[in-house]
N, C-alpha and C positions, 0 to 999 in steps of 0.2 A: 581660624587662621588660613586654612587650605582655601575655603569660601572667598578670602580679600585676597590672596594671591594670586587666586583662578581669575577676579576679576580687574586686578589691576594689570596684568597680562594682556589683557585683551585690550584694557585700557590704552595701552601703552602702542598699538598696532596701527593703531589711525582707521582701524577698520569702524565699520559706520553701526554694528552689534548695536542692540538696544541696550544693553548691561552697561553702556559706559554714561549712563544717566545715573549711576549710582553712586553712593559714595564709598571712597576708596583712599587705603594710605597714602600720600605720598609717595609720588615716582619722579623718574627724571625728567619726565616729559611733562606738560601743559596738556592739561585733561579738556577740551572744552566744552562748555554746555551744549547740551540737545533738548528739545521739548519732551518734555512728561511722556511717559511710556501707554499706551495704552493698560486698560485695566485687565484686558482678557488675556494679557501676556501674561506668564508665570514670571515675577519677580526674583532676583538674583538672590535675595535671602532666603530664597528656602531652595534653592537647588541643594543636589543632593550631597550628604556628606561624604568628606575626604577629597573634596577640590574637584566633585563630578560637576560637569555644566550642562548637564544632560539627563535626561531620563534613564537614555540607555547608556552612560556610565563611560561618555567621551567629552572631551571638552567641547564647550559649544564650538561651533566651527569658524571661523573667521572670514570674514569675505576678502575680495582680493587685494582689498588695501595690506594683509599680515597675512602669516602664517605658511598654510601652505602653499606654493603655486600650481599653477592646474596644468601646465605643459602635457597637452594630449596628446601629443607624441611616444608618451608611454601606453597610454591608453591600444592606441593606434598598432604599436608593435606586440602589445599582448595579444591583439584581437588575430593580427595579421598571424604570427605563432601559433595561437591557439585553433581557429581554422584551417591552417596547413598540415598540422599536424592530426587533425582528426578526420578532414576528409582524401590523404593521400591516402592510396589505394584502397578507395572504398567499396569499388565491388570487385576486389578479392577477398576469401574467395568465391568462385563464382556458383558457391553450393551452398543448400540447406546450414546454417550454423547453432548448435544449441536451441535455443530458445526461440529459433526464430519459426520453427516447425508449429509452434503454437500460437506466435502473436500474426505471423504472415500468413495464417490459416484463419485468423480471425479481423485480420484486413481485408479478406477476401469475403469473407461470408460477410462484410455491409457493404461493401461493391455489389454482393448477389444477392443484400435485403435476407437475408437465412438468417434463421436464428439459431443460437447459439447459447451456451452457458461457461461463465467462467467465474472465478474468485475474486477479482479484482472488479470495481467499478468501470463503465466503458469507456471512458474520454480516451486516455492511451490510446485502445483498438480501434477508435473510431478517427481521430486523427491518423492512424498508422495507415490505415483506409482509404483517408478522405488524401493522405499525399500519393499513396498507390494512385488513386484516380486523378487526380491532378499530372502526373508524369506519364499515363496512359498506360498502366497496368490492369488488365481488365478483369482479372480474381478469379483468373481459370486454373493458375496452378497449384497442384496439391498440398504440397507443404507436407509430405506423407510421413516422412524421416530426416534426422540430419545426413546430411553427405547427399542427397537427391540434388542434380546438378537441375540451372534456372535455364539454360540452353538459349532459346529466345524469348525468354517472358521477359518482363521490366520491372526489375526487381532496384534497380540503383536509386528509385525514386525515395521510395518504404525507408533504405537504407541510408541516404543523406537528411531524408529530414531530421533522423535519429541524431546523427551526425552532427545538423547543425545548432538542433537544441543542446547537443553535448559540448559546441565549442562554446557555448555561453557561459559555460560555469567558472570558467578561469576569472575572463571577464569578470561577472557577478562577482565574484570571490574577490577580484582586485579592487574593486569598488565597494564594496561592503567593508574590507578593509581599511581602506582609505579615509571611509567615512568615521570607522569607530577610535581610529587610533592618529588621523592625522600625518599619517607619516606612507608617502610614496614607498620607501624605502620595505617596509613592513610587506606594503599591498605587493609590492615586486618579488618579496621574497614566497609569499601567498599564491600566486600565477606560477611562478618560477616551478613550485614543487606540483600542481596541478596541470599544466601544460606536458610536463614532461614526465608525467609517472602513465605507464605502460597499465594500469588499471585500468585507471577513465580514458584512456583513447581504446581502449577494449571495448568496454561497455557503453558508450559510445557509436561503435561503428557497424551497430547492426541490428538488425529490427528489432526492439526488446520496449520493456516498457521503462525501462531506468532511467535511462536520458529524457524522456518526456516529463517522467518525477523529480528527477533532481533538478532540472532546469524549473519546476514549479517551484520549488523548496527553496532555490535560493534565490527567486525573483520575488519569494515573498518573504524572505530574511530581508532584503535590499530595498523592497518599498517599506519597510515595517522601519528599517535603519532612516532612511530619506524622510520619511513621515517624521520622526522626529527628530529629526536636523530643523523643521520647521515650524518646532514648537512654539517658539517667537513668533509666526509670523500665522496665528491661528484663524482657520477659514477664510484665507486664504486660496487662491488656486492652485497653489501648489500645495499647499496643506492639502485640500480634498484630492486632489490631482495619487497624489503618494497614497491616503488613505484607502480610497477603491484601487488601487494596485494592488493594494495590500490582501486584500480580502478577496481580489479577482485571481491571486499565486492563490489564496488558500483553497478557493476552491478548484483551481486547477489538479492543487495537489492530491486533495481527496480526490478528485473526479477520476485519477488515476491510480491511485492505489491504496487502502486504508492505510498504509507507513505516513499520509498527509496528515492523521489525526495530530503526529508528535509535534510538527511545527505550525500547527495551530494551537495545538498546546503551550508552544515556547512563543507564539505571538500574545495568546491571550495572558499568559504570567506577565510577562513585560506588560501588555496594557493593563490590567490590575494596578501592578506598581506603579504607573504613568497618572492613575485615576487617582492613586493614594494619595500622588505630591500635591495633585491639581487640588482636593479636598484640602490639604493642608495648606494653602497658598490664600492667607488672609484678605491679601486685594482681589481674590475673585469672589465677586457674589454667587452665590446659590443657584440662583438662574446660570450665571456663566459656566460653573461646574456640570449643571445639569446640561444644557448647550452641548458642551464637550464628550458627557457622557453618550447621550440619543444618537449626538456626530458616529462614534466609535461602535455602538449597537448596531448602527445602518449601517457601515461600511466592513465591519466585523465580522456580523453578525446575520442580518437581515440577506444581506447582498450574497454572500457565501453563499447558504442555502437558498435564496434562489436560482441562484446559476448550477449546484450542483441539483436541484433539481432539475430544472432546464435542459441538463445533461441526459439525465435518464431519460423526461419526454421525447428526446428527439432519439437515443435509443431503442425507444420502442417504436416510435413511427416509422423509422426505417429498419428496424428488421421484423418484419411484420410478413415474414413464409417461414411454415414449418421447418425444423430443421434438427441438427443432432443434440439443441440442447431444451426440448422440451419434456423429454422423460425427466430434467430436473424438476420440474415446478406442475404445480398442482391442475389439475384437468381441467377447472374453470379458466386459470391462465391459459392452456393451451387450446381453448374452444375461440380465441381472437389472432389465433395466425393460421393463415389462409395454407391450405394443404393439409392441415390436421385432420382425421378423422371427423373430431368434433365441431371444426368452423361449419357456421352454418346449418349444421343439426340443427334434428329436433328428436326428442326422448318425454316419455312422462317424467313429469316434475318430484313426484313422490316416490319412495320405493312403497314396491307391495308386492303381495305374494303371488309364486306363480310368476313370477318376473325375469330374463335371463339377464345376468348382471357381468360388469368386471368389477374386480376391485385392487384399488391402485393404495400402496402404501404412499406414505407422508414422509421420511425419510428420503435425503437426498440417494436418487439410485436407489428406492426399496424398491422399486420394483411393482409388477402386478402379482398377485395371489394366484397358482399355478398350479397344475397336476397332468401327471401324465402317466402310460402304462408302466413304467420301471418301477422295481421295488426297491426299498431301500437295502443295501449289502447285508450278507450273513454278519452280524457283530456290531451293526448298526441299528441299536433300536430294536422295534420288532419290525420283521421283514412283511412290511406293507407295504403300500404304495405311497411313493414320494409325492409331499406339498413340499412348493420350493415357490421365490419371488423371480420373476422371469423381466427382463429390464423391454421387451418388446411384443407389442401387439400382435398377439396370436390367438388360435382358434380354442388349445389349451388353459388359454384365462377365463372361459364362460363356466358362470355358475348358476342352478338354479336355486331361487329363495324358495322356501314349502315353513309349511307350521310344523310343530315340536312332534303332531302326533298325528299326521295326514300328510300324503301326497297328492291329494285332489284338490284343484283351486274350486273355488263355488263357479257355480253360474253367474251370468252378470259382472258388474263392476267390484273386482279385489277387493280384500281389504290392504288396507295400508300399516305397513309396518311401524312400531313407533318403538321410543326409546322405553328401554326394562321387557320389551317382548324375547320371548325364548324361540329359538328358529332351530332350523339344518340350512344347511350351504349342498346342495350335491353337485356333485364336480359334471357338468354336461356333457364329457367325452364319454368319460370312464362308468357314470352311475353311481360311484361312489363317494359318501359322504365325508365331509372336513371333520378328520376324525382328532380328537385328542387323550394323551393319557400318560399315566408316570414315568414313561422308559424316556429314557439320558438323551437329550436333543442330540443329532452328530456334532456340532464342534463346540455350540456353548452348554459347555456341561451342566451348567447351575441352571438348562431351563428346562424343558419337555420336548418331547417329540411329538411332532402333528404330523400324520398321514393322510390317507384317504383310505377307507374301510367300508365293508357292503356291500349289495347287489342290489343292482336295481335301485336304489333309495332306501335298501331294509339296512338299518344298521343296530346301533343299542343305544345305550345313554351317553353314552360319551362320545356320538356325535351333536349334543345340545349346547348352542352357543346364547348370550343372551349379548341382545344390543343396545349399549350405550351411546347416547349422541352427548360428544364432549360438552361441557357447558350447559346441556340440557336437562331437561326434566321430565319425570313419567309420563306419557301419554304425546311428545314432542314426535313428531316426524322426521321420518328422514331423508333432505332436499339432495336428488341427482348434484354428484358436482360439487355444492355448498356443505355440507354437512362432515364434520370431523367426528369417524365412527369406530368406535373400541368393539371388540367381540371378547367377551368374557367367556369362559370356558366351566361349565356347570357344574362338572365331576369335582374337577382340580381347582379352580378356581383363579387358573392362570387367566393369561390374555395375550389373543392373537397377536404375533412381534416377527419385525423382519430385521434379523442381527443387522444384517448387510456383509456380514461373510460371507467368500466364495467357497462351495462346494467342489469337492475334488471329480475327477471326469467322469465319476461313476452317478455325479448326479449333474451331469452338464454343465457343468461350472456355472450354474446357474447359482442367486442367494437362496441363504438356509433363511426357513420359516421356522420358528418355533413357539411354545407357550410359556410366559415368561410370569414367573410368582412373582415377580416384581411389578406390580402395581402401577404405579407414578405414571403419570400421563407424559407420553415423550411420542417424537415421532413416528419413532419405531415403532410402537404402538396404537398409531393413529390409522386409519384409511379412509377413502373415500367411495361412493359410488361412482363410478365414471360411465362406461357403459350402461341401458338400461333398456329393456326389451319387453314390452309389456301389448299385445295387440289389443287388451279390452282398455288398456286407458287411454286418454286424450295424449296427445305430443305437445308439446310446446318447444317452440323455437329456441335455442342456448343460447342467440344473442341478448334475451333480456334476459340470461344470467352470467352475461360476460361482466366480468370483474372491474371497478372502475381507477381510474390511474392510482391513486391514493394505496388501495389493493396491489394493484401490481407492483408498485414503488414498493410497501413495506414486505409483499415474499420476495422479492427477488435479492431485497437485502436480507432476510433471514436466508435464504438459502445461499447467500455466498459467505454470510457468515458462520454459517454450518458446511460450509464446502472448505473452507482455513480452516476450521477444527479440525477437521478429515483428515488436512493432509500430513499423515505419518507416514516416517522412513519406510522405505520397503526392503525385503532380503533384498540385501548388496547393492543397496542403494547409497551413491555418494552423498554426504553431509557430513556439513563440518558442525563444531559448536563455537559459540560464541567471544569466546576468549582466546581460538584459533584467532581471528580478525587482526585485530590488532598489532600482532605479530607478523602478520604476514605470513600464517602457518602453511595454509597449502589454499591454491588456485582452485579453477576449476575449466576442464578441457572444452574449448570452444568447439574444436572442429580438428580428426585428423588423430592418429593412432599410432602409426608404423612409419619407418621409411620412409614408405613410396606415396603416403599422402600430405595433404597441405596442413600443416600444424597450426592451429590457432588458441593459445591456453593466457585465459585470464588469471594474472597475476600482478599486485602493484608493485613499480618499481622501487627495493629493497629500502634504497638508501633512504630516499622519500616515505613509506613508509615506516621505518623505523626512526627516523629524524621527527615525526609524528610522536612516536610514542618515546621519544624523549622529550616532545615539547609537554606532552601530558604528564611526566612525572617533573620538569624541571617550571612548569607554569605555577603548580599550586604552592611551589617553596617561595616563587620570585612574588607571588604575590602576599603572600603569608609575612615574609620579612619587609616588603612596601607599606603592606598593614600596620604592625606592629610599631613600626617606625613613625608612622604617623601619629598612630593611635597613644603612641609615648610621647609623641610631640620633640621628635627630635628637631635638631634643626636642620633643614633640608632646602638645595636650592631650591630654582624654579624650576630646572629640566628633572629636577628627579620627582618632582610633584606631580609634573606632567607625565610622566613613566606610572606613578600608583596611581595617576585617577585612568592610566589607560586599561591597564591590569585588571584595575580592581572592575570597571566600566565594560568595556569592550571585550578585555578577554573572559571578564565573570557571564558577560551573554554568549560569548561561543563552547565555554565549558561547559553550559545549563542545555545549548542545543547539542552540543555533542554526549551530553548523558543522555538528553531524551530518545535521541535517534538510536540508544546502542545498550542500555539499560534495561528496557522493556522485554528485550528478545529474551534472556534469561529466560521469564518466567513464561516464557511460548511454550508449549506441547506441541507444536506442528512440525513438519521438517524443516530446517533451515540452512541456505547455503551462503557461501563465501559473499557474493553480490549484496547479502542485506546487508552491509555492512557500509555500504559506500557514501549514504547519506550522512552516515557518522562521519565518516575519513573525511569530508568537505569543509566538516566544521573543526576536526583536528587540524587541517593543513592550515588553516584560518585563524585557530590560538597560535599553534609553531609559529607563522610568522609575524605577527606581533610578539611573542615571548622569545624570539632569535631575535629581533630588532629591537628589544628594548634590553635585552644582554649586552648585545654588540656592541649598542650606546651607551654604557656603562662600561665600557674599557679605561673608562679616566679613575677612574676609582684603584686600578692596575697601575695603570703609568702616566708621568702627564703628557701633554699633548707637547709637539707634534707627535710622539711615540704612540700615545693611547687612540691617533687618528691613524696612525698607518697600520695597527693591531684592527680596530674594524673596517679597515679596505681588506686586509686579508683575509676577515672571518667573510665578509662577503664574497670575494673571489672562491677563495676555499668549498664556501656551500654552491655557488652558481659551477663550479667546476666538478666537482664531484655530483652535481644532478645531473647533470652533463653527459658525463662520462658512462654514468650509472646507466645512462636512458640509453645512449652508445651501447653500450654490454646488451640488456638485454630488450633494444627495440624489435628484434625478432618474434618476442612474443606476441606482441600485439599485430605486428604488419605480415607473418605467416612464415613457415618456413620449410623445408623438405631437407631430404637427404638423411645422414645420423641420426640416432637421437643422442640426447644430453651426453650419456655416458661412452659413446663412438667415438675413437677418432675422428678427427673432420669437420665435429657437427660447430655449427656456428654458435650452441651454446655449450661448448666443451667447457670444463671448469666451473660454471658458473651453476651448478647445481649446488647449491650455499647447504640447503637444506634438504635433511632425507623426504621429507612430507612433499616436497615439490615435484610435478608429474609429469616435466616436461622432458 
């Protein structure tokens, strides 16, 4: 019954819909014929149940003969608001802010081609960059600290582009609304709480990488919404038009921060369910399913990845000079950027004996394999000489290779070392060998301590290591560079490991090395040859063993996916937890401390905030009793039909992207602050107002009209007034402030410390 009402509705609009070729009860109006509908369109009997006309759970839309009118005048005033309000006062203030010491430090280094390592995929940092250069900032300043003043660099550029990708979201938001529910009204109450909450004009207005993500995130919620608004009208131009939008947000969105996986995740469930109906749609053939399918693989799927590769390659061609983030990644990666040690070398290809070597662990920051005169502390071990992992190129990383029971290399050409061989390591400053044995490693207690012990190369048994080549087999070599090498420890049976803990001053804060009974092949336990010094063997040049893109593409993504594992809280380090959010539990300080400095503390404005997390406990009740009602087969008009298929439709896709966006963080081990949360809140402020707009218009059910019309003018005023007001109170936080703090006299947020958690 929802199904013939949904479509004698539409019937009834004069609008020119293909659905009004169907048959339908009886209305007031004179329905008249149109010719046969095409075959590849999805037929009206099988949209979706509960009076959805739609895939994604809105009614189909009406063109301009019915329904909504399109007066962009609204448009127009949301955009004009929402740009005013994010780029006034954009470059105050005129210093370092938070997070910008990192991402404005990594704009700079692809202005100067330097490489670099971070966690995040590059897109963000290299747009932050490419508008740096664009506005003529030339990537001299350091970015050292927050609060380091920009003096005369050109720093407004970095900071409006931020700026203008973050006025888009209101917009986005007003139009994604519009589309799912139909109703102006809805999308205005959607802008209304997004425009003016003192969060996103935070995050927002300053180099960071969040506005560049959320601006992907909901430009790919909008072509994914617009994609199927034009379900009817398939392969089409604007059908394809919306579908590579779709996939051109997605990859946007990963390109700049793995949080992109979640709404591609919320695009690919919805296309699932889209593929379901089209499979179930008796008048498409087989062919046309398939069609529709391969369409959705290419622009999904295929197109994604290759822009987000695309991304990486132009990452790598342009930061192609040594720089501060090459101790992250492995020494064949770092023998193809120019100023490395290694670019352009040449080394023998094999290890073999009688060889001076380095050896570099595999662990993000393990470090190289290191020894030097200090002994380790009375109460530390036995008081020998310290191995520690050293994170820089020094004279103290040479070591030389010898056999288990000689110091003499032969005459003539080496032998070559190969996997299952028993060696020594002797340290080439000191003479003494990489010693191992049962005393309590200094900080991981559960493994061994490794020194350096002996003279001259004389040491005992328990300087005997034996070499394993990962994945290899007996009698396998070991290739400079290429080769992933275990050292097995002959006495104990441990194996050579770099925790990656730092040592207290008494061992240079340099990492602890220890021998780890724990077995399992991890990186910690991996190294490489890197260095390799051999005067009887042949060189070969390191460009034909520089790594090929495919290589560089897959470590760089293992290592920044081991650089998020990493990152844990530190002593007295700020982070919040994830049920904080929601709440509005506590901000986090932009910029500014005391008094006598410029105060910038992100925080979302309250009222909007919490009008959020009432729309999240008051959405799943209004939709629950829409349901029921139906599902009993009450009888219900047309406007309240039209309320459950929005509910159940449009706001059931913004519940599912606001669980993905805020769900997942739970089960994170890494640090987490306030700011992840904001991709969630986009999709909360986006149920609220459709679930306040279909409240509102249920006041007749209250009173009847004209009373039940002048009850939703009010509840309108009412919210447009108190966000208002709210963003009145506390727009200080976002646009900066001096003088008092909160709890002074005077201060311009006197009173308004609502909450003890709040730190402004």
């Amino acid at each position: 019954m929802a199904k013939k009402e949904c479509i004698a509705r539409l019937s009834t609009t004069g609008a020119t819909s293909t659905l009004r070729n169907r048959k339908t009860f009886p209305t007031s109006a004179k329905v008249p014929q149109t010719p046969p509908r095409d075959r590849s369109s999805p037929p009206a009997a099988h949209l979706p149940e509960g009076g959805l006309c739609s895939s994604n759970g809105a009614p189909a839309r009406p063109s301009a003969g019915g329904g909504v009118s399109e007066g962009p005048w609204r448009l127009l005033v949301v955009a004009v608001l929402s740009f005013s309000t994010r780029l006034y006062k954009i470059t105050e203030p005129p210093h370092v802010c938070w997070d910008e010491t990192h991402f404005g430090k990594m704009g700079s280094y692809y202005i100067n081609r330097t490489f670099f390592f971070d966690v995040h995929p590059p897109l963000g940092k290299m747009l932050i960059g490419l508008a740096g250069y664009m506005t003529g900032y030339d990537g001299t300043f350091p970015f050292t600290k927050p609060g380091d003043k920009y003096d005369l660099h050109n720093y407004w550029g970095m900071r409006g582009f931020c700026a203008v990708l973050g006025s888009f979201l209101p917009i986005f938001a007003y139009l994604i609304v519009r589309e799912l529910s139909l109703s102006h009204t809805a999308a205005l109450i959607t802008a209304t709480l997004l425009i003016f909450d003192t969060g996103c004009i935070t995050i927002s207005q300053y180099i960071l990488l969040d506005p560049i993500l959320l601006f992907f995130i909901m430009a790919a919620v909008l072509s994914m919404v617009k994609f199927n608004q034009q379900r009817y009208r398939p392969f089409a131009w604007s059908w394809w038009l919306w579908l590579v939008l779709t996939g051109v947000s997605l990859a946007g969105a990963l390109g700049v921060k793995f949080v992109g996986l979640f709404v591609i995740l919320l695009v690919g469930l919805h296309t699932v369910r889209d593929m379901w109906g089209l499979l179930g749609d008796l008048s498409l053939s087989l062919v046309d399913v398939t069609k529709h399918f391969l369409a959705r693989v290419a622009g999904l799927i295929l197109l994604p990845v290759f822009l987000y590769v695309t991304i990486f390659a132009i990452h790598f061609v342009v930061l192609n000079k040594s720089g501060p983030g090459d101790g992250f990644f492995s020494s064949a990666f770092q023998s193809r950027l120019i100023g490395n040690n290694l670019y352009d070398a040449s080394m023998p290809e094999y290890l073999a004996y009688g060889s001076t070597i380095t050896v570099k662990n595999l662990r993000i920051a393990g470090g190289y394999l290191h020894s030097h005169w200090h002994l380790y502390p009375e109460g530390v071990g036995a008081r020998q000489q310290q191995v520690t992992a050293y994170l820089h190129k020094d004279y103290n990383n040479l070591w030389l290779v010898h056999r288990k029971d000689d110091n003499e290399s032969t005459s003539g050409t080496p032998d070559l070392v190969r996997h299952g061989d028993i060696i020594r390591l002797e340290h080439k400053e000191t003479t003494r060998n990489l010693h191992g044995h049962l005393h309590e490693a200094p900080l991981t207690k559960k493994h061994f301590q490794v020194t350096g012990y002996g003279v001259n190369g004389t040491g005992d048994t328990n300087d005997l290591w034996q070499v394993e080549v990962c994945g290899g087999k007996k009698g396998d070599l070991v290739k400079v560079l290429r080769s992933k090498v275990r050292f097995l420890h002959r006495a104990t049976g441990c194996v050579l490991y770099s925790s990656g803990k730092t040592l207290p001053k008494w061992g240079w804060e340099q990492v602890e090395v220890t021998c780890s009974p724990y077995l399992k092949e991890t990186p910690s336990s991996q190294w490489n040859i890197e260095d390799h010094i051999n005067p009887k063997l042949p060189n070969i040049s390191l460009s034909v063993l520089k790594p090929h893109f495919l290589e560089i593409l897959l470590e760089s993504h293992i290592v920044m996916i081991r650089g998020n594992s990493g990152l844990k809280p530190k002593d007295n380090e700020m982070n919040s937890k994830p049920w904080h959010w929601p709440l509005n539990y506590q901000g986090l300080r932009f910029s500014g401390v005391n008094d006598t400095e410029y105060r910038v503390y992100l925080l979302g404005n309250p009222v909007v905030w919490w009008m959020n997390l009432a729309g999240l406990g008051l959405y799943p009740i209004t939709a629950a009793v829409a349901s029921v009602a139906l599902r009993r087969g009450f009888s219900l008009g047309q406007k309240r039909r039209e309320h459950a298929a929005v509910l159940q439709g449009g706001g059931g896709l913004l519940l599912l992207g606001w669980l993905l966006h805020y769900a997942p963080f739970y089960s994170m081990g890494r640090v987490l602050y306030y700011h992840h949360y904001f991709p969630a809140m986009l999709f909360s402020s986006m149920l609220t107002g459709i679930t306040f707009d279909v409240l509102l218009k249920s006041t007749d059910l209250l009173l009847h009209p004209p009373h039940s019309d002048w009850l939703q003018r009010l509840g309108h005023v009412a919210l447009l007034l108190s966000v208002l007001y709210s963003f009145y109170l506390f727009h200080p936080l976002s646009y900066g402030m001096t003088g008092p703090l909160a709890h002074e006299p005077g201060s311009a947020m006197a009173g308004l410390k609502w909450m003890d958690s709040w730190e402004f």
